[in-house]
C-alpha positions as CSV (number, residue, x, y, z in Angstrom):
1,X,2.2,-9.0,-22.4
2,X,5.0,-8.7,-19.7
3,X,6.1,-11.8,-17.8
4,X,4.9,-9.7,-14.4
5,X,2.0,-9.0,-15.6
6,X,-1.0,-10.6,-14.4
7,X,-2.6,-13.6,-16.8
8,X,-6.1,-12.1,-16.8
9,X,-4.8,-9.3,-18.7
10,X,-4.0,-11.4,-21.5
11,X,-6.5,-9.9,-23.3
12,X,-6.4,-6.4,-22.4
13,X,-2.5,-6.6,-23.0
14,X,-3.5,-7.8,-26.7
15,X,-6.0,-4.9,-27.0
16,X,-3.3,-2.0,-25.7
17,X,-0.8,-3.6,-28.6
18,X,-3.2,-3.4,-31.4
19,X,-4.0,0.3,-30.3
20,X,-0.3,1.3,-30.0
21,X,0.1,-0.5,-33.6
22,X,-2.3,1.8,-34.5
23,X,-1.5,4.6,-33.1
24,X,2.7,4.4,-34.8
25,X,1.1,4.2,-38.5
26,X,0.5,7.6,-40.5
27,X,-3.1,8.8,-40.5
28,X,-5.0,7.3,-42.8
29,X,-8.7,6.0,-43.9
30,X,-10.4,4.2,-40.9
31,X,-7.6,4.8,-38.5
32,X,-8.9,7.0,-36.5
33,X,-12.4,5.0,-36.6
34,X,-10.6,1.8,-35.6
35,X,-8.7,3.0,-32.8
36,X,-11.9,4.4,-31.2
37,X,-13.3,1.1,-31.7
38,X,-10.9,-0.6,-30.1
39,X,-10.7,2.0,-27.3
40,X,-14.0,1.2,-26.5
41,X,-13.6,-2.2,-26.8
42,X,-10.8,-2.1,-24.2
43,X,-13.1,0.3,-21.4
44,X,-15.7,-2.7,-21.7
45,X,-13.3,-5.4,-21.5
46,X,-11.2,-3.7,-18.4
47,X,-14.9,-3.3,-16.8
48,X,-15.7,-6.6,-17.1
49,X,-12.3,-8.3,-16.2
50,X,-12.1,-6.4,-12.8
51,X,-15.3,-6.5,-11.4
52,X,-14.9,-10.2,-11.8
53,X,-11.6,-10.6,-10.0
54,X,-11.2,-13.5,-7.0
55,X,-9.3,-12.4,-4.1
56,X,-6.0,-14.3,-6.0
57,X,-6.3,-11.8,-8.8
58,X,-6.5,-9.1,-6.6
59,X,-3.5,-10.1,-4.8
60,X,-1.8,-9.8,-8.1
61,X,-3.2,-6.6,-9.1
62,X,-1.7,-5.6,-5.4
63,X,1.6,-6.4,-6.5
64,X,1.4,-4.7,-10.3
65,X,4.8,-3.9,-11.2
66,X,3.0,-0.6,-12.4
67,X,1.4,0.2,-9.4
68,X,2.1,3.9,-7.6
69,X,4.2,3.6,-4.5
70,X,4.5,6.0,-1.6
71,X,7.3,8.7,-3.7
72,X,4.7,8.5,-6.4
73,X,2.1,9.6,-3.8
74,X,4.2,12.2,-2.4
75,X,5.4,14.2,-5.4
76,X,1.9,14.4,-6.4
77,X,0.0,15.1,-3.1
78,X,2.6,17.4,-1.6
79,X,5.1,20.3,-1.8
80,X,8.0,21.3,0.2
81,X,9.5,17.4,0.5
82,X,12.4,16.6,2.9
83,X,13.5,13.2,3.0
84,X,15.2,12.3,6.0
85,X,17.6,9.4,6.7
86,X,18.9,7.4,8.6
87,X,18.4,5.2,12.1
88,X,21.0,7.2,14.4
89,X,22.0,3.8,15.3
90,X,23.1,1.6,12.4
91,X,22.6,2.8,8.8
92,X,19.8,3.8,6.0
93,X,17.3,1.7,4.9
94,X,15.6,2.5,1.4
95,X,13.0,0.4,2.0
96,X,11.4,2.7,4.2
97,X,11.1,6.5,2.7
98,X,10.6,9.0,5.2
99,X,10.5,13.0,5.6
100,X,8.1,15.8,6.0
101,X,6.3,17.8,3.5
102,X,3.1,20.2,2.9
103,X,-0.1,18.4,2.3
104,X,-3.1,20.7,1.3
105,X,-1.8,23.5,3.5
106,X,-0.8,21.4,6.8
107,X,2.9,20.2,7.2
108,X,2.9,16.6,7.6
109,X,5.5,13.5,8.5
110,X,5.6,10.9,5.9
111,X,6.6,7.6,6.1
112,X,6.2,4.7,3.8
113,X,7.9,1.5,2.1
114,X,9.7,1.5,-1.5
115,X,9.5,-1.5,-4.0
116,X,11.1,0.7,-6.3
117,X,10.2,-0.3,-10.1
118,X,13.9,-1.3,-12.5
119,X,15.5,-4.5,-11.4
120,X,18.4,-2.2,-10.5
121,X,16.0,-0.3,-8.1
122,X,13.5,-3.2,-6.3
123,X,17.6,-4.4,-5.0
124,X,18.2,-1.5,-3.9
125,X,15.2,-1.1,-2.3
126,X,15.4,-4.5,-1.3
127,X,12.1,-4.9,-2.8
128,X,10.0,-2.9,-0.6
129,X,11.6,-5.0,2.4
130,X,12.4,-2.9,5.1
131,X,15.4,-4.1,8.0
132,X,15.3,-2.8,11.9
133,X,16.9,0.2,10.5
134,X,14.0,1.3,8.4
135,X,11.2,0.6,10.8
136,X,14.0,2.8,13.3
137,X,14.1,5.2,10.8
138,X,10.4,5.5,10.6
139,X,9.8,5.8,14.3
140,X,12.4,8.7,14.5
141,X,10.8,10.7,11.8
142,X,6.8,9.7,13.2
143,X,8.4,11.0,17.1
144,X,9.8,14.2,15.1
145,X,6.5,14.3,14.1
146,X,5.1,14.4,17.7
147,X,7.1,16.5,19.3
148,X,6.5,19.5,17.0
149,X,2.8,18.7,16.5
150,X,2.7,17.2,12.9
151,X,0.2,14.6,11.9
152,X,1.9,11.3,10.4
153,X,0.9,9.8,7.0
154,X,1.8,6.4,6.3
155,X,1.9,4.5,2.8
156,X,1.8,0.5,3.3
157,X,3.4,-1.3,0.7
158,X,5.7,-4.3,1.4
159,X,5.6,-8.5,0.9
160,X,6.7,-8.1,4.7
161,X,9.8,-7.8,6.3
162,X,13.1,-8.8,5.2
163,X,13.8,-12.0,7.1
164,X,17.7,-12.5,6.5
165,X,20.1,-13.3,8.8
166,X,21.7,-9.8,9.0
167,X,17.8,-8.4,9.9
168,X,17.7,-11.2,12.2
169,X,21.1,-10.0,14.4
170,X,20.0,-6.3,14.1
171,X,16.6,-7.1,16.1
172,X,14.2,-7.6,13.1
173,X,11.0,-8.7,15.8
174,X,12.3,-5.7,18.3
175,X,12.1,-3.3,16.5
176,X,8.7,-4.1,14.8
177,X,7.5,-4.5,18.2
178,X,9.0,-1.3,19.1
179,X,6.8,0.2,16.8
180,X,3.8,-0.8,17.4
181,X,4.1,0.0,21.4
182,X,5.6,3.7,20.6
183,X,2.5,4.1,17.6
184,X,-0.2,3.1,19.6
185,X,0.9,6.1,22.5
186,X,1.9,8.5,19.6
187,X,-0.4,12.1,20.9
188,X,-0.2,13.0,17.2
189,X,-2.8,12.2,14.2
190,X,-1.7,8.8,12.8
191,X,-3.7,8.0,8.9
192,X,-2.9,4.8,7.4
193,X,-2.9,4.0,3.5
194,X,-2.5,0.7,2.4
195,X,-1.7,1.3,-1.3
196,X,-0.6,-2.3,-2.1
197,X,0.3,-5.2,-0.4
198,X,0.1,-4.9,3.9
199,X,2.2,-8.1,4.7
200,X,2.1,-9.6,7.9
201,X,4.5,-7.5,11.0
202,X,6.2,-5.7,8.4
203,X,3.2,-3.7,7.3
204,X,1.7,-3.3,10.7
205,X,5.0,-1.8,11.8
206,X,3.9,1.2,10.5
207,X,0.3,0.8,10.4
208,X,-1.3,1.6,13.9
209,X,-2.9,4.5,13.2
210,X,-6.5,6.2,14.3
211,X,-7.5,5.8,10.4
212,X,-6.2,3.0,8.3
213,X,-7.9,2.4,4.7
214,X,-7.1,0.9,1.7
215,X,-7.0,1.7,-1.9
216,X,-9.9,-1.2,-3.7
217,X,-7.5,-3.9,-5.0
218,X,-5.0,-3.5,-2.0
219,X,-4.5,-6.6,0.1
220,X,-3.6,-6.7,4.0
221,X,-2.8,-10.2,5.8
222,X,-0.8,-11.9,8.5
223,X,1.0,-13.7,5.7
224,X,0.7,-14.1,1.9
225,X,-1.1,-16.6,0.2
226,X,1.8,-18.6,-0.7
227,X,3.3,-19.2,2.2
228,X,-0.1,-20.1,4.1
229,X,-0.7,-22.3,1.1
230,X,3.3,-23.4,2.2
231,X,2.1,-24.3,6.0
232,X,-1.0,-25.3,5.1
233,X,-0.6,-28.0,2.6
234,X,2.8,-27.6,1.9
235,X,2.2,-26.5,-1.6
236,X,2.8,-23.1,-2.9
237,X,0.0,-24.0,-5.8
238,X,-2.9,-23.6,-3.8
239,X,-2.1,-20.0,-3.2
240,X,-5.8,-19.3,-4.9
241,X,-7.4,-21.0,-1.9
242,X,-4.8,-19.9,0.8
243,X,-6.0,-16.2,-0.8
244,X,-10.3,-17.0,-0.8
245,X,-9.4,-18.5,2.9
246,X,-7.8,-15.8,4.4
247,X,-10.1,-13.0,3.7
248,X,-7.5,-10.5,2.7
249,X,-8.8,-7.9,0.1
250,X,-10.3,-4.9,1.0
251,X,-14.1,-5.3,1.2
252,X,-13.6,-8.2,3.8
253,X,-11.2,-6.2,5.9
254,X,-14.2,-3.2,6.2
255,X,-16.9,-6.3,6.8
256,X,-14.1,-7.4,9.6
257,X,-13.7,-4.0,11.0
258,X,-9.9,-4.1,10.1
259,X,-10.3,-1.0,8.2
260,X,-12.2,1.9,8.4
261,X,-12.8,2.8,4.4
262,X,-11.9,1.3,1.0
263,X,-11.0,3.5,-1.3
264,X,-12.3,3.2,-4.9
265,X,-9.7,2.7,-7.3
266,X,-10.3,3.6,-11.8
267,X,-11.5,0.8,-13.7
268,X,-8.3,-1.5,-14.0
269,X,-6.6,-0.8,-11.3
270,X,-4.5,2.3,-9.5
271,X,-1.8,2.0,-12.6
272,X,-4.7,2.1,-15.3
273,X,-4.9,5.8,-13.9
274,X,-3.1,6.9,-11.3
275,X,-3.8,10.6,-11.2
276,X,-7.3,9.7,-10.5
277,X,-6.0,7.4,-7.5
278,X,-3.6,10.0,-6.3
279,X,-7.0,12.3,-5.7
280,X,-9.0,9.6,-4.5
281,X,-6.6,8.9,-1.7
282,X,-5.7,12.9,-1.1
283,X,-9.2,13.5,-0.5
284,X,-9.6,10.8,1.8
285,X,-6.4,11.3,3.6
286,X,-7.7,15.3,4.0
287,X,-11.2,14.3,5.2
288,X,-9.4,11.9,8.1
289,X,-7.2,14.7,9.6
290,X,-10.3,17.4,9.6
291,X,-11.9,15.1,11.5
292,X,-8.9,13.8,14.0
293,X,-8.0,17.4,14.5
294,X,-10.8,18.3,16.6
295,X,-9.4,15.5,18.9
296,X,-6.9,16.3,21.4
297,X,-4.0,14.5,22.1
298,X,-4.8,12.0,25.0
299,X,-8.5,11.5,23.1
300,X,-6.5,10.6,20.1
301,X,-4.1,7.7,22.1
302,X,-7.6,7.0,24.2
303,X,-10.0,6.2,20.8
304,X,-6.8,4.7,18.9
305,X,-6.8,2.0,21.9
306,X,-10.3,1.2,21.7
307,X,-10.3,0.5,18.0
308,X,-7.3,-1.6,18.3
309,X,-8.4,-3.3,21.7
310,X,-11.6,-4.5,19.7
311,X,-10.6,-6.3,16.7
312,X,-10.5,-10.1,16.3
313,X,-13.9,-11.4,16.8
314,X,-14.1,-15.4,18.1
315,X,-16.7,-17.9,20.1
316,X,-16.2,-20.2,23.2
317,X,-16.6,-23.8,22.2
């Protein structure tokens, strides 16, 4: 079992290294037999492991090291990718992947954050933590996107913003802010995917749109479990409550009207299968711009302010 990997896989870890044990020996009596078995045995256990899961173990399954991020989703959804780059102001931001390409016949703007998945990657991704220049970067590619009449895809994926000192001098909070003033008037089709984790401003800097679901075991909060747990009771260890506490998987973001859909992810998770997830979410993504396309631009910026201007639900004292 990898050191990333989640601890309630122990056993399914143990069951995928008997079967690749298996699998390396010469066929023989009972191989074959045995590694059905155990094949079996692993689709029962998987079942019975993730329909269990607490909103702590779904948190983790949001951060699988395994789990498809938004270039996965774009070389398998689309054709004709362009990546553009760059803020016009300040520099390049991998964090923050952005182009246009052709989804299911329509040309579409894409923008999305990048964890990346070798050590030597996640830094230069910064680990899916984008800086002013990225959420710049997105903004120029989602007003490219407006002025020629292409509807904006976006794939949310990041711990949150990167919260260094450089960020800070650059206009970190601006330029999230930015964002979410210039996405809310955007008179183009905005559909949001939260693939993984949605954390806090740095998610929702590119997650205003007129659809926003999430994939089953994706998470979505103001802040992640540790660090709550960190204010809270200033101890990291009671992440698992921080997490049951703040609501932040999937179903209770539909129950809370956050979201408009969840979408079903294969037993064990988006990485158990990720072809299956990558038409899940196509199909989902195509049935949300059918529908938004018979809207016309000021209806779009009209109904995307009402949805927003509802949410949060409280009582007087």
């Amino acid at each position: 079992m990898s050191p990333s990997e989640p601890s309630f896989e122990a056993p399914l870890s143990e069951l995928r290294r008997r079967i690749e044990e298996l699998e390396a020996y010469p066929p023989g009596s009972g191989r074959s037999k045995e590694i059905d078995r155990l094949r079996s045995q692993l689709t029962k256990a998987t079942a019975d492991v993730y329909k269990t899961l607490n909103r702590w173990q779904k948190t983790q399954v949001a951060r699988h090291h395994d789990r498809p991020h938004v270039r996965d989703y774009v070389e398998a959804l689309t054709n004709n990718w362009v990546e553009l780059h760059g803020d016009r102001a300040f520099a390049d931001d991998p964090a923050i992947v952005a182009g246009f390409a052709t989804f299911r016949g329509r040309t579409v703007a894409i923008v999305g954050h990048q964890k990346g998945r070798s050590t030597k990657q996640r830094i230069h991704r910064n680990f899916g933590q984008p800086r002013p220049e990225g959420y710049r970067k997105a903004m120029r590619i989602m007003k490219l996107a407006e002025k020629f009449g292409r509807p904006v895809l976006s794939f949310v994926d990041t711990p949150g913003a990167y919260p260094g000192i450089g960020a800070e001098e650059r206009g970190q909070a601006e330029a999230i802010a930015r964002n979410l003033i210039e996405m809310a008037a955007l008179e183009t089709p905005i559909v949001v995917t939260v693939t993984g984790e949605g954390g806090s401003g740095g998610a929702l800097a590119i997650g205003v749109g007129d659809r926003v679901t999430m994939l089953e075991y994706a998470v979505y909060s103001v802040i992640s479990p540790e660090g709550c747990a960190a204010i809270l009771w200033k101890d990291q260890s009671k992440r698992r409550e921080a997490a049951e506490a703040m609501r932040i998987t999937a179903p209770d973001l539909l129950e809370l009207g956050i979201i408009d859909a969840v979408i079903p992810e294969p037993t064990g998770g988006a990485h158990a299968d990720p072809e299956a997830t990558f038409r899940s979410v196509g199909d989902v993504i195509e049935k949300a711009l059918i529908e938004l396309e018979e809207l016309t631009p000021r209806e779009l910026v009209t109904a995307r302010y009402e949805k927003f201007r509802v949410l949060g639900v409280y009582e007087e004292a």
